[in-house]
C-alpha positions as a LaTeX table, in Angstrom:
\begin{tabular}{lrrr}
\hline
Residue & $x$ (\AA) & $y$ (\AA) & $z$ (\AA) \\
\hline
Unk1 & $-6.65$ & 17.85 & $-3.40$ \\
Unk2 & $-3.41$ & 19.36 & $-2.44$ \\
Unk3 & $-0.20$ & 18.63 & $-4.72$ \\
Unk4 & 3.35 & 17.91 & $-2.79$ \\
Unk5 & 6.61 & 18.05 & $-3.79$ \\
Unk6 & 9.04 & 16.11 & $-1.98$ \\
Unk7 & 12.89 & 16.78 & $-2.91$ \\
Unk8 & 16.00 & 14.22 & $-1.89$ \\
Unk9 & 13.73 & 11.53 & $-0.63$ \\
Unk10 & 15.52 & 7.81 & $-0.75$ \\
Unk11 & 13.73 & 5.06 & $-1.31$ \\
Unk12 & 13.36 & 2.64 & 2.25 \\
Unk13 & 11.67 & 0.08 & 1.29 \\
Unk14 & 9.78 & $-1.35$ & $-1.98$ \\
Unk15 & 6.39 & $-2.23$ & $-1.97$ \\
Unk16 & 5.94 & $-4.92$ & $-4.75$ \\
Unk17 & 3.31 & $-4.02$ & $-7.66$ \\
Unk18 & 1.82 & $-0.85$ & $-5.75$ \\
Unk19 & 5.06 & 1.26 & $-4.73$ \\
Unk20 & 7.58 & 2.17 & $-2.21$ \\
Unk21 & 8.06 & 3.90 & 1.28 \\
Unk22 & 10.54 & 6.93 & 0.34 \\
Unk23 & 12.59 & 8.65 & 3.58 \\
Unk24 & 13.50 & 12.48 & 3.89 \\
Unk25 & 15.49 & 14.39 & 6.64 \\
Unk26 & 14.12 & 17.62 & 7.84 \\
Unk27 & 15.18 & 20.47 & 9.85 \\
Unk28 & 12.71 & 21.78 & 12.54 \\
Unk29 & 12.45 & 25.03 & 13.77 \\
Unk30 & 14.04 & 24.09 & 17.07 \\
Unk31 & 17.04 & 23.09 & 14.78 \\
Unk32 & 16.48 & 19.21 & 15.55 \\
Unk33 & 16.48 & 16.88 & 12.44 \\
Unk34 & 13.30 & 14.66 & 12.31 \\
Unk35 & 12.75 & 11.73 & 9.57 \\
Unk36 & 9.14 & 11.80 & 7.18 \\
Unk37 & 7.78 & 8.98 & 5.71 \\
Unk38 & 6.21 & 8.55 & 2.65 \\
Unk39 & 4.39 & 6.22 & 1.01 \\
Unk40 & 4.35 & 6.83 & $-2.77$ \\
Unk41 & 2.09 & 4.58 & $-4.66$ \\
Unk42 & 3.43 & 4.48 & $-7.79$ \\
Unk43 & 4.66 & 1.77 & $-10.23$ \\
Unk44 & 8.20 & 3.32 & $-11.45$ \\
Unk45 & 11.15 & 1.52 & $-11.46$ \\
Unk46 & 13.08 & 2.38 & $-8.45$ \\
Unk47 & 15.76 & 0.43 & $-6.46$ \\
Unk48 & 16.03 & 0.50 & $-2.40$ \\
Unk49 & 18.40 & 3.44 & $-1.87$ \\
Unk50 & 17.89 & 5.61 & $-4.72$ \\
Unk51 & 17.29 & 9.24 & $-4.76$ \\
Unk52 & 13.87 & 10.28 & $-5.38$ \\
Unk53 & 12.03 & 13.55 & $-6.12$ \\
Unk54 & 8.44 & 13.12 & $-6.41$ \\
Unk55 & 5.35 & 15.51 & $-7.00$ \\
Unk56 & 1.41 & 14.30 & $-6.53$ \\
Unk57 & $-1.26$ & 14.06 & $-4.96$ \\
Unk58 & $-1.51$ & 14.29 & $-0.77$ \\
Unk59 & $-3.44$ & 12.58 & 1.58 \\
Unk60 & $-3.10$ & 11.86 & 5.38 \\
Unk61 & $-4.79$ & 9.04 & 6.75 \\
Unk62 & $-4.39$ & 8.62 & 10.94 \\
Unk63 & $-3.19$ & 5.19 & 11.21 \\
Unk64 & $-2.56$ & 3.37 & 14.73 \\
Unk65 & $-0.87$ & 0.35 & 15.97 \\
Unk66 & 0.23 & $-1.51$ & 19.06 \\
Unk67 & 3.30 & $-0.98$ & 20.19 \\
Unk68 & 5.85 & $-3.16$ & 22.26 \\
Unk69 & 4.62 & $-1.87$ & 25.75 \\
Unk70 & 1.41 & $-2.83$ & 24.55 \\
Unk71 & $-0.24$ & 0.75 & 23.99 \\
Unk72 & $-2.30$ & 1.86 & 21.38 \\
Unk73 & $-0.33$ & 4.28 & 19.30 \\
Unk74 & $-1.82$ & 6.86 & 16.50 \\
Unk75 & 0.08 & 9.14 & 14.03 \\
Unk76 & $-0.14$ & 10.31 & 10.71 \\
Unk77 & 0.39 & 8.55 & 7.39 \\
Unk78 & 1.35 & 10.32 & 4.89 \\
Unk79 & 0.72 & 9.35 & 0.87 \\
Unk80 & 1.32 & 10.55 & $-2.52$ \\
Unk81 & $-0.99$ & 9.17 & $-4.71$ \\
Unk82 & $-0.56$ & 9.86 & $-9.06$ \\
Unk83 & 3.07 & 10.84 & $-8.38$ \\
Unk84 & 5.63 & 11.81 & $-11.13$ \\
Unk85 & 8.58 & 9.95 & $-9.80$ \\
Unk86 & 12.36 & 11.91 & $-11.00$ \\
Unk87 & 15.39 & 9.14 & $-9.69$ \\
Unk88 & 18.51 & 10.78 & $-9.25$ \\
Unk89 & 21.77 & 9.51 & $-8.54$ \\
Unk90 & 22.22 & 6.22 & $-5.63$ \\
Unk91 & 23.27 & 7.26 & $-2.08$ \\
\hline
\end{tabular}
């Protein structure tokens, strides 16, 4: 299994008991700025806003859903699983 290390992530949203959804901006080639999503299952204390750095485990699962126009959407989750969770500073 691979191991990630994700740098100035903040925490979006908590997920109670199993962990949290953590947000980080990234620069593409192109120079465009695109938002990743993780979902870090962890059970560290961590508030909604903090800064996170966290290394584990990756997996991608494809998940889909329906969107508002009614079409079947797929894209990529991705997950840190056994992470070591580092909280820095608020935003």
């Amino acid at each position: 299994m691979a191991t990630v290390k994700v740098t100035g992530a903040v925490v979006s949203r908590l997920i109670p008991n199993y962990g949290f959804k953590a947000v980080k901006e990234i620069q593409l080639r192109s120079g465009e700025t695109k938002k990743e999503t993780y979902t870090v299952w962890s059970t560290d204390a961590v508030a909604e806003g903090d800064e996170v750095d966290v290394v584990g485990d990756l997996s991608v699962k494809i998940e889909d859903f329906t969107n508002r126009e009614g079409k079947q959407v797929q894209y990529a989750a991705i997950h840190i699983n056994n992470p070591k969770v580092t909280t820095n500073a608020p935003c």
